[in-house]
C-alpha positions in Angstrom: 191.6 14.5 154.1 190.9 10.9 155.0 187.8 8.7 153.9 185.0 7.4 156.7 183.8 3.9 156.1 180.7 5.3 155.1 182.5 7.0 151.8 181.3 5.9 148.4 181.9 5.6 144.6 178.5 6.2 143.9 176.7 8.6 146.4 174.0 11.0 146.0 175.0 14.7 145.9 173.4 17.2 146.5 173.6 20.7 144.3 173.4 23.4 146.7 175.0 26.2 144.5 171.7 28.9 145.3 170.5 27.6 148.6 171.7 30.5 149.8 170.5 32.8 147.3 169.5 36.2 148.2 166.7 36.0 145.5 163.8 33.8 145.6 163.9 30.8 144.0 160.5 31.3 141.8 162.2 34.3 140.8 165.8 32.3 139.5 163.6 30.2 137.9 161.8 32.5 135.5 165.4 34.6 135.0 167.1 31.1 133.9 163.9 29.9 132.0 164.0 33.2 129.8 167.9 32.6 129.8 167.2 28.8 128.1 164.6 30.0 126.2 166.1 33.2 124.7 169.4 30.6 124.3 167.5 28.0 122.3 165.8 30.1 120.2 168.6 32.8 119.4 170.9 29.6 118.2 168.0 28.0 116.6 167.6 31.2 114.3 170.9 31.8 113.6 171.1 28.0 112.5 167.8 28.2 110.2 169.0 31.4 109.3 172.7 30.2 107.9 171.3 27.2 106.4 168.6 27.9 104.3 170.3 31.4 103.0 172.9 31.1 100.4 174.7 34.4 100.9 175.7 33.0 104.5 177.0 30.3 103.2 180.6 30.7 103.5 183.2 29.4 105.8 182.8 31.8 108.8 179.2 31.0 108.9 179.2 27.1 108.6 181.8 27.7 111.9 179.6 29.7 113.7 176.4 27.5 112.9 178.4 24.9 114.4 179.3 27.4 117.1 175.1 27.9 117.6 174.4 24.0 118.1 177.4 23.2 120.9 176.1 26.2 123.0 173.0 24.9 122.1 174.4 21.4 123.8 176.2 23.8 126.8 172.7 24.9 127.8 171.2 22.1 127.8 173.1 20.3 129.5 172.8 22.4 132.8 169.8 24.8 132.7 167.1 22.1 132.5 168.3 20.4 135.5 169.2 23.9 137.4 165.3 24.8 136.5 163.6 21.5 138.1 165.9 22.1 141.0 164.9 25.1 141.9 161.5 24.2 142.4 162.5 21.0 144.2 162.8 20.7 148.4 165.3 17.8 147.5 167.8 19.1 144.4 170.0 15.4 144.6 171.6 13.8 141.3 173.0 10.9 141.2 176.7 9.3 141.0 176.2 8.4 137.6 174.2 11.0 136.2 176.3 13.6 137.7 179.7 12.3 136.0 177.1 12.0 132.3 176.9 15.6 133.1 180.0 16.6 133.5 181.2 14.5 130.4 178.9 16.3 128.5 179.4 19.6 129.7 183.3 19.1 128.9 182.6 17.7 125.7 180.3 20.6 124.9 182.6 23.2 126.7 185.8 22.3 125.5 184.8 21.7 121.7 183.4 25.6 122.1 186.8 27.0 122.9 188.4 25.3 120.4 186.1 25.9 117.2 186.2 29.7 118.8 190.4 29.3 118.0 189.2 27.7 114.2 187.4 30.7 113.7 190.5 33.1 114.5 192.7 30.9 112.0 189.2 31.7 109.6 189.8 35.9 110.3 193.3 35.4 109.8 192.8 34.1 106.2 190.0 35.9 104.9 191.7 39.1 106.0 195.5 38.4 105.6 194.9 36.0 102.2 191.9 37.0 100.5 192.7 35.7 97.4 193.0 32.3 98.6 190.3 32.4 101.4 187.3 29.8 99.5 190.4 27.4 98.2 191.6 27.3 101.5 189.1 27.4 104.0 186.9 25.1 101.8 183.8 23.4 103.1 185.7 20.1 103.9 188.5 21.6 105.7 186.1 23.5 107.9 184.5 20.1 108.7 187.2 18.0 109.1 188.7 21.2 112.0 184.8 20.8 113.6 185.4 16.9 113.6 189.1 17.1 115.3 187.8 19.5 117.8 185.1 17.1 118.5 188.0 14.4 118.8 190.2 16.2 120.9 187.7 17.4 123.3 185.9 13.8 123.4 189.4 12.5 124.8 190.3 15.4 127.2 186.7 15.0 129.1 187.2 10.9 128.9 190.6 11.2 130.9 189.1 13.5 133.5 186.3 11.2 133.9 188.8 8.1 134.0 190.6 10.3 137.1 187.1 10.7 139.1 185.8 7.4 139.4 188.2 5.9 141.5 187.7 9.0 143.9 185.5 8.8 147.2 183.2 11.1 148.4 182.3 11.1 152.6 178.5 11.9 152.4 176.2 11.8 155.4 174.1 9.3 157.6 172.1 8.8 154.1 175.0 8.9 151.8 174.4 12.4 150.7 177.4 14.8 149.4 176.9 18.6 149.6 178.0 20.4 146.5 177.8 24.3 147.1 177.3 24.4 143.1 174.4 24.1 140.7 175.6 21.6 138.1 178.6 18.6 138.9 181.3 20.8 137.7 185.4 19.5 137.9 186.6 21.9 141.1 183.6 21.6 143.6 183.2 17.5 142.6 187.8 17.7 143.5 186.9 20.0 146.7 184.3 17.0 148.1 186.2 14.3 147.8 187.9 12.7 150.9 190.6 11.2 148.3 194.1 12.0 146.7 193.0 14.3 144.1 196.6 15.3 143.4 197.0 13.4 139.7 193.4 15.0 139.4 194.7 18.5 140.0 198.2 17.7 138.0 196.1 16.8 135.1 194.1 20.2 134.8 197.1 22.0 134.5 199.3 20.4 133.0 197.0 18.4 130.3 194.4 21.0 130.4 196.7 23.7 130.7 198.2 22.1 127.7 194.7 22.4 126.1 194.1 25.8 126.8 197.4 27.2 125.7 197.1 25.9 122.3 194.0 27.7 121.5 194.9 30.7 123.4 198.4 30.9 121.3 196.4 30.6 117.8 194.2 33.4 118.9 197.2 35.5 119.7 199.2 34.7 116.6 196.5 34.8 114.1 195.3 38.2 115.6 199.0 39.5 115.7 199.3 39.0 111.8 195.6 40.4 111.6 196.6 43.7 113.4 199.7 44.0 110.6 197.8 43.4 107.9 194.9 46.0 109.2 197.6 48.5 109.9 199.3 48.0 106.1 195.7 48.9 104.4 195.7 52.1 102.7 192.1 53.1 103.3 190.4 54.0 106.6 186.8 52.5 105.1 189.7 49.0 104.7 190.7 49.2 108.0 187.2 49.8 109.4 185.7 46.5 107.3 188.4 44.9 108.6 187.9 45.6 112.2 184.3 45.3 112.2 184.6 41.6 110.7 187.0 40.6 114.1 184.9 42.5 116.7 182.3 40.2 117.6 184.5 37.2 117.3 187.0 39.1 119.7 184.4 40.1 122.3 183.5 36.6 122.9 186.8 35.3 122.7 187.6 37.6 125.9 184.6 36.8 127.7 184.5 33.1 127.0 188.9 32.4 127.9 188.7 34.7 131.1 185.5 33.2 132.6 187.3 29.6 131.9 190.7 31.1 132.9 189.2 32.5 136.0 187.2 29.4 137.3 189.8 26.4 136.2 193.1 27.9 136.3 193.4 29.7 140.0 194.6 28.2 142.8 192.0 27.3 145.0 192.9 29.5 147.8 192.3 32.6 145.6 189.3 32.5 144.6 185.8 31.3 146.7 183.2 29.1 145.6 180.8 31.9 145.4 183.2 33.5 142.9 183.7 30.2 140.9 179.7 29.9 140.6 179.1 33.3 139.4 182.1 32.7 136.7 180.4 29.5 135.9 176.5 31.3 135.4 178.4 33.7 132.8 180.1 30.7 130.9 177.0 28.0 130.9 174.4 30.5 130.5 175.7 34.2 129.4 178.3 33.1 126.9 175.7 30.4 124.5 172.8 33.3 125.2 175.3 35.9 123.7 177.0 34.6 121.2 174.0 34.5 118.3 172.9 38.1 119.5 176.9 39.7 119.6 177.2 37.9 116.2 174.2 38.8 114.4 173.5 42.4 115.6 177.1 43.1 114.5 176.6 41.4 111.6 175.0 43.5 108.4 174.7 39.7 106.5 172.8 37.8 109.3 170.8 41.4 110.1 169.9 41.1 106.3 169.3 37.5 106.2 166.7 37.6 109.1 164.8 40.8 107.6 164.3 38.8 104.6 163.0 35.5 106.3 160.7 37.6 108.6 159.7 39.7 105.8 158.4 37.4 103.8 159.1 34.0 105.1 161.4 33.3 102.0 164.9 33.6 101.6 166.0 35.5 98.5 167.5 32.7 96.1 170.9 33.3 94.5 173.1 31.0 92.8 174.2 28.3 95.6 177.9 28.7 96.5 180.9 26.1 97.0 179.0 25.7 100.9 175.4 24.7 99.1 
């Protein structure tokens, strides 16, 4: 498609995604309000919870309290800004804060995917080498894997954002750009462009593909030698601890990979942009508003742990471990 004259760097787009919503607005804006809210404060209890009690700190939990703040960040970074929209006549944002948005939902997004692969590599070794599990996933280790996932997805987003400001976007008589979505996300910004966005598109799947498939193939592995090492215990009540330990981290490894899988890695013809928006809603808002309730009402430790600070509002002290 070719640019008008009137195309721009820097226009104004805007966020259209429920315009067209069968339910009321005032109505998607208490349902994402409780979302937020029910996000921030499930995350923020499973933090206070994990830090102040020393029987959750091990490496599993200092993952997943870093889990809690990036979905935490994922929220934040879209649900505010969905919520004052849809109270607005005029839901516009601009060049600049759209692409800060979309750097920060990538940095947030992609760092979750990959500390969700650390923790499969943490399964793998508490249940395949027990013996070595506190020498080897130590306290430092688990920091310096949150770090390079920080690092890794820091430099992904910056390339994508290198690839979208020299694009052009057509916008109207007053330099407005439709976006049929509800935060500036990769495919709809690539879909509005009047530019090449061919390197754009090579990039996500070759680079991101890249990304994803590294991830996806230490989930598989470490899950593979999990499965053997279940099926070689010689008790049932084993197997069972065993099993219970990987479910919820499985459950949200599923729903978090095919919601990404399904929005980022289809050709565009197969999907619509109403499908793409609904697969986005259940990444940005289900996923970080699941993940502290799957973990902790699977959990018998974090269950514990929070019937002891709402009980009394103390935490039961014990001898600090290598993680105090």
């Amino acid at each position: 498609m070719g640019c008008t004259p009137n195309a721009s760097h820097s226009p104004v787009f805007l966020l259209l995604g429920f315009s067209r919503a069968r339910i009321s607005p005032n109505l998607l804006f208490l349902l994402f309000l409780a979302i937020y809210l029910a996000t921030i404060m499930g995350n923020v209890t499973l933090v206070l919870l994990i830090s102040r009690d020393s029987r959750l700190h091990s490496p599993m939990y200092y993952l997943l309290r870093g889990l809690s703040v990036i979905d935490m960040g994922l929220s934040t970074v879209t649900l505010p800004q969905l919520l004052v929209h849809l109270v607005s006549n005029y839901p516009a944002i601009p060049a600049a804060r759209c692409l800060a948005q979309f750097f920060f939902f990538y940095a947030f997004g992609v760092t979750d995917t990959l500390v969700i692969s650390v923790m499969a590599l943490d399964r793998y070794v508490a249940i395949c080498d027990p013996l070595h599990y506190h020498s080897v996933m130590n306290r430092r280790l688990c920091a310096r894997l949150l770090a390079l996932s920080w690092m890794v997805s820091i430099v992904h987003t910056m390339l994508h954002v290198g690839l979208l400001l020299p694009l052009y976007w057509a916008g109207d008589a007053k330099g407005n750009v439709n976006l049929p979505h509800f935060f500036c996300d990769h495919q709809p910004l690539l879909r509005a462009s009047c530019s090449d966005i061919h390197s754009n598109e090579l990039a996500i799947f070759l680079e991101g593909g890249f990304l994803m498939l590294g991830p996806c193939a230490l989930i598989v592995l470490s899950y593979v030698r999990i499965g053997a090492t279940i099926l070689r215990l010689p008790s049932a009540a084993g197997r069972h601890r065993a099993v219970s330990t990987c479910g919820s981290h499985l459950t949200m490894v599923g729903f978090l990979y095919g919601t990404i899988i399904w929005v980022y890695f289809q050709p565009s013809s197969q999907n619509s942009q109403e499908q793409d928006m609904v697969a986005s809603v259940m990444y940005t808002a289900i996923t970080p508003l699941a993940n502290p309730f799957v973990y902790s009402l699977r959990n018998k430790d974090v269950k514990s742990a929070l019937h002891r600070l709402l009980g009394w509002g103390k935490v039961i002290s014990l001898p600090k471990s290598h993680f105090g």
